[in-house]
C-alpha angles and dihedrals in degrees: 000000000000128000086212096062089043085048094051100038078046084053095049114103084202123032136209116236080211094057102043084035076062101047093055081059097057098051133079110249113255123241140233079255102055096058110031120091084033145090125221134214102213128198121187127223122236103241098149087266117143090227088070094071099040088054094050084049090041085057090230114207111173138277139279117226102186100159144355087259104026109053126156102221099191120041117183147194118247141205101265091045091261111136108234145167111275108195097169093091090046111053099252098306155110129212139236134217123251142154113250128158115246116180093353110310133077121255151172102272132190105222119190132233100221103001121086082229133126123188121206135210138197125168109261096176135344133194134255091284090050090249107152102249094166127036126179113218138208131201116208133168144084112341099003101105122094133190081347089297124105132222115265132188152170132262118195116180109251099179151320132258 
């Protein structure tokens, strides 16, 4: 994967489901391990997909993986500028890690409690030591797909339990 492609696809005000659908490809599935004991700042790309927007309104901050089985899928935002669970948008859950397969090859997912929803990650850059500091993300599940395209986003490491 290069962190060229993952640069300019991060510079594009719109991006194309094609491209970023490439650059998943590109990139090594995460693992359980990557992502629990830590929280992500997310970001979404601008594919034309209607999450984009919610999330914007939701004030999306990021997710809590605190551990394989206790994850706090939507941080938001509040008013006082404190990041905090929003289960609204969830139906009263959380969420919890697992490895599923999503387009052929086995992957960290975020599965959720009361949603028919998976999330997907694959390693988009780590740093010197080969820890995962940026994940893209895929949402997948009943009712998530648009215009046949699903929603993608970023995932950068925030910080460590």
């Amino acid at each position: 994967m290069s962190a060229d492609e993952l640069a300019a696809i991060r510079a594009l005000e719109t991006v194309p489901p094609a491209r970023v659908s490439a650059l998943w490809d590109a990139c090594a599935p995460a693992t359980v391990e990557d992502l629990a004991g830590s929280r992500w700042r997310g970001t979404g790309l601008d594919t034309g997909h209607p999450m984009f927007g919610m999330l914007g309104k939701m004030r999306w901050w990021g997710k809590d993986f605190t551990d394989p089985r206790k994850v706090d899928p939507i941080l938001v935002t509040d008013d006082a500028g404190a990041i905090v669970p929003d289960t609204s948008a969830t139906g009263g859950g959380g969420a919890a890690l697992w490895e599923v397969t999503f387009r052929g090859r086995p992957c960290a997912s975020m599965v959720y409690d009361r949603l028919p929803v998976i999330d997907h990650f694959v390693v988009a850059a780590t740093d010197d030591t080969g820890r995962a500091t940026t994940l893209l993300a895929v949402m997948n599940g009943r009712g998530t797909v648009h215009s046949g395209e699903h929603f993608w986003f970023l995932l950068e490491r925030a910080a460590d339990r």
